[in-house]
C-alpha positions in Angstrom: 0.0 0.0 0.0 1.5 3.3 -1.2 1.6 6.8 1.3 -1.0 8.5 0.4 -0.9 12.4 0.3 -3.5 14.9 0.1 -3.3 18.7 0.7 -6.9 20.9 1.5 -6.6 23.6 0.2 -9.3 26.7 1.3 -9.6 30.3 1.8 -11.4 30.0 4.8 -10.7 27.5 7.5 -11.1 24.2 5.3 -13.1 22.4 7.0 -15.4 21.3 4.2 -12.6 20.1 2.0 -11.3 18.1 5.1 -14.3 16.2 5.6 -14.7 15.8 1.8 -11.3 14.4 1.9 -11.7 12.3 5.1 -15.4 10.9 3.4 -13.8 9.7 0.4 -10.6 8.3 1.5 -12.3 6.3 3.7 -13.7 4.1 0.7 -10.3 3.1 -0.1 -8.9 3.0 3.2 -11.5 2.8 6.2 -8.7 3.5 8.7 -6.8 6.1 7.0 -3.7 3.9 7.1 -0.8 5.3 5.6 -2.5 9.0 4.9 -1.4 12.2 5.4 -4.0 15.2 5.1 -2.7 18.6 5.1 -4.8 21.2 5.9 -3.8 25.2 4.0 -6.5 27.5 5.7 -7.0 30.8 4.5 -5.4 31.4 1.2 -6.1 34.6 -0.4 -3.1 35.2 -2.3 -1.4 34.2 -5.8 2.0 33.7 -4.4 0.6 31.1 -1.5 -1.2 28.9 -4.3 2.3 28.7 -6.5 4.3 27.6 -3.4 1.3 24.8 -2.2 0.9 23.8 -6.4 4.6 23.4 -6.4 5.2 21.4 -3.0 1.9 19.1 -4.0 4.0 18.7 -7.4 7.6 17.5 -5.6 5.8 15.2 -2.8 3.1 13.8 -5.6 -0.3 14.7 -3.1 -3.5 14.7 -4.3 -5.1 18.2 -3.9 -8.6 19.0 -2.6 -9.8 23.2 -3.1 -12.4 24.7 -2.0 -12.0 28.4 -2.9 -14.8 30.6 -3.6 -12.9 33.1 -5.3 -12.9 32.3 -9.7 -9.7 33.4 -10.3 -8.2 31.8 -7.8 -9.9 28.9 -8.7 -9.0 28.9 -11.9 -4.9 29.6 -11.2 -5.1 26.8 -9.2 -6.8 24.3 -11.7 -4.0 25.9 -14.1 -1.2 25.6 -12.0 -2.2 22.0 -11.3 -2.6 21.0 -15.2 1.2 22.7 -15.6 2.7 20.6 -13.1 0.5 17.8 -13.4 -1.2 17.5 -10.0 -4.3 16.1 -9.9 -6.6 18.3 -8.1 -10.5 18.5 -7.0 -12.7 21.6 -6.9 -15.1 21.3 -4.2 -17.1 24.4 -4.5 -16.7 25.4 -8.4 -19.1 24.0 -10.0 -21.8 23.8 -7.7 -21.4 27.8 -7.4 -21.5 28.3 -11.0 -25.1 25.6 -10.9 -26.4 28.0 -8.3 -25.1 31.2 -10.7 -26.8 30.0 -13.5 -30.2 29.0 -11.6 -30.6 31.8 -9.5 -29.5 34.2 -12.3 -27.3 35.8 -10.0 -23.4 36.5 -9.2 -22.2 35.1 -6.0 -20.5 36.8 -3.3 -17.3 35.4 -3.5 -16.4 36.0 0.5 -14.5 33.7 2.4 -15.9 32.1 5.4 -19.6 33.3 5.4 -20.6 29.8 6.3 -18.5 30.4 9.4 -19.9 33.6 10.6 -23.5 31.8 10.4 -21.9 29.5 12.2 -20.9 31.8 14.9 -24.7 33.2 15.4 -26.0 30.2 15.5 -23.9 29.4 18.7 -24.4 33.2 19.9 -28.4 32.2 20.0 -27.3 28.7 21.5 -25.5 30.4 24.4 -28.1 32.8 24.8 -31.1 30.3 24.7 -28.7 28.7 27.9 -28.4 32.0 29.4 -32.1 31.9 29.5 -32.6 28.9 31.0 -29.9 29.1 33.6 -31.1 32.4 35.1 -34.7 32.3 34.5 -36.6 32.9 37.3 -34.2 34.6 39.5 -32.7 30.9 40.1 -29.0 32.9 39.9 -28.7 36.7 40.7 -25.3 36.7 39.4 -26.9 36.6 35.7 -28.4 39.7 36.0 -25.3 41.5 36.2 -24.1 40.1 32.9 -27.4 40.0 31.3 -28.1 42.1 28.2 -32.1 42.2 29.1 -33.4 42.0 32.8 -37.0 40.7 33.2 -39.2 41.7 36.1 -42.9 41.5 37.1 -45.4 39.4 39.2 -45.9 35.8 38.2 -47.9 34.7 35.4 -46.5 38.0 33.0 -45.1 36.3 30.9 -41.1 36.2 31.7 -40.2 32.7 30.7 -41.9 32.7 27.2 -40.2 36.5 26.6 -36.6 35.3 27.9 -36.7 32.2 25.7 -38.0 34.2 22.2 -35.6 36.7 23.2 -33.1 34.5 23.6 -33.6 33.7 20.0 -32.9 37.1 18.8 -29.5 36.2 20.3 -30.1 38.2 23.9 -28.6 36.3 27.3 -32.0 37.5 29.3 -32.2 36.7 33.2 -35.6 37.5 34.7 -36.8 38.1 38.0 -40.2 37.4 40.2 -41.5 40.0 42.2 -42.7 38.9 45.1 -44.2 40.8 48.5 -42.4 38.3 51.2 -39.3 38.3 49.4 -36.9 41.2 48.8 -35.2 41.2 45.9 -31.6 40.7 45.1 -29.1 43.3 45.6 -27.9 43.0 42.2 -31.2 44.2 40.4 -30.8 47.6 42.1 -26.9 47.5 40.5 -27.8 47.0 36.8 -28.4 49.8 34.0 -31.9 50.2 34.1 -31.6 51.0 30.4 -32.0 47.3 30.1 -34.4 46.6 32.8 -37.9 46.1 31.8 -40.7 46.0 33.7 -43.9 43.8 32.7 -47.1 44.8 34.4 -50.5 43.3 33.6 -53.8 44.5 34.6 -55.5 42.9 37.9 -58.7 41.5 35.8 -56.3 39.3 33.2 -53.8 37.9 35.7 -57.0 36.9 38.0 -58.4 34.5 34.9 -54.7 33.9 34.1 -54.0 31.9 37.1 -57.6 30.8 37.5 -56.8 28.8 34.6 -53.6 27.4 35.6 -54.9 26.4 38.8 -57.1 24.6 37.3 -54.8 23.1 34.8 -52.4 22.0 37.5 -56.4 20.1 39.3 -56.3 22.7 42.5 -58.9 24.9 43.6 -59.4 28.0 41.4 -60.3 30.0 44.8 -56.6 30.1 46.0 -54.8 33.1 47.6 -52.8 32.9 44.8 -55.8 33.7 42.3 -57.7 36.2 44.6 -58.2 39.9 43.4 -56.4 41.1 47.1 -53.2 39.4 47.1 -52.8 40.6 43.2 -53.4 44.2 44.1 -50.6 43.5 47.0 -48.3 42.0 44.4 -48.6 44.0 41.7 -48.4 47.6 44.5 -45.2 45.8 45.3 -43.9 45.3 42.0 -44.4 49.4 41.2 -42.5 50.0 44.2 -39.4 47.5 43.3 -39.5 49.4 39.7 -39.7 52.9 40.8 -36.7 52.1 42.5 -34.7 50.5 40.0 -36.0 53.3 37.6 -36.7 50.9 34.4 -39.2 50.9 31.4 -42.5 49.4 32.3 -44.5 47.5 29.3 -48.2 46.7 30.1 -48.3 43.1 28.8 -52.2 42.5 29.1 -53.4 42.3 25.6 -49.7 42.1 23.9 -48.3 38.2 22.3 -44.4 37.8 23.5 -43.6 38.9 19.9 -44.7 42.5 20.6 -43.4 43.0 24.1 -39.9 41.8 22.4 -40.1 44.3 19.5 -41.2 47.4 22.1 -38.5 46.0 24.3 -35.8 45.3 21.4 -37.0 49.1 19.9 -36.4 50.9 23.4 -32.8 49.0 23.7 -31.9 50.1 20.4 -32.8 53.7 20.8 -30.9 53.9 24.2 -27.6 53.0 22.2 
């Protein structure tokens, strides 16, 4: 069995052409066995593509591209037929497919798969954040929270952290609660990012009605009655005068339209 050699060559971090590489060698050897893949990230210049061209040429390797970039794709195809390496081109034609289809010219930009990449783990993180300091389980989060969450129970704070979470904000949120003074640290943050949700008395009565019921326990429960709402919600303007934050009435507004108001206000504060 001859050492096989293969160089991946990319303009971005060459990822795809390893797999690629990896995926097809496989079929002729499952373990790899006696393979060497070398991996050439990000080249973006002539001079770079001469030197790899003329190296694959001397050590007889096998070259794998994926460069979005048509003239470098095409001086490397060139410099390969010159020196007689045989080389692959990963991206080329399915780029010009897509050209022809969608009657458009492609961007040609290195490593715009990558940046997607990176906001899909930003919203990953956040959508952790969430969960981690949702309901005031850590007070430590609201000091590194982009969006702090406050109000009386039943207002909607979960649902919002998690869609805002989405949008790629770490959100921590916070219950306000009569018997239980509220952590130091919500008094420390910017109130520029503190939001307040208030919802009127007649709403949050059927709200948790309903999810009384829903959990089988009697609808008539302290928790449900008009009084202790009226003493929760007469604490919750006291906790946000202090603090000094927006306040968004929630009553008759889905999670996507508190976000937008709140996403709005946070953007006109920059």
């Amino acid at each position: 069995m001859k050492k096989l050699r293969v160089f991946v060559v990319s303009d971005s971090v060459g990822e795809t052409g390893d797999q690629v590489a990896k995926a097809v060698i496989s079929q002729f050897r499952p373990g790899l066995e006696k393979t060497i893949i070398r991996r050439f990230p990000h080249i973006q210049s002539e001079e770079l593509v001469r030197k790899i061209v003329c190296l694959a040429a001397k050590q007889k390797a096998f070259i794998i591209y994926t460069l979005v970039r048509q003239e470098m794709r095409s001086l490397l195809h060139e410099l390969c037929e010159k020196e007689k390496v045989h080389a692959v081109d990963i991206l080329g034609t399915a780029l010009k497919s897509m050209a022809t289809f969608m009657e458009e010219i492609p961007l040609e930009t290195p490593g715009i798969v990558h940046q997607l990449d990176d906001d899909y783990y930003k919203k990953i993180e956040a959508i952790e954040f969430a969960v981690k300091y949702d309901d005031g389980r850590d007070p430590r989060g609201l000091l590194q929270a982009d969006i702090v969450l406050v109000g009386v129970s039943r207002t909607s704070k979960t649902p919002l952290s998690q869609y805002l979470a989405h949008k790629r904000y770490k959100v921590a949120n916070v219950p306000l609660v009569p018997e239980v003074e509220p952590p130091e640290e919500l008094l420390q943050i910017d109130p520029r990012k503190c939001f307040g949700l208030i919802i009127s008395p007649d709403k949050l009565n059927y709200i948790r009605k309903e999810r009384l019921m829903s959990l089988g326990l009697n609808d008539d429960a302290i928790y449900a009655q008009h009084t202790r709402i009226l003493e929760e919600i007469q604490h919750f303007e006291k906790i946000v005068g202090k603090i000094g934050c927006k306040v968004i009435d929630v009553t008759n507004k889905a999670v996507e339209e508190t976000a937008n108001e709140i996403i709005e206000h946070l953007t006109n504060c920059q």
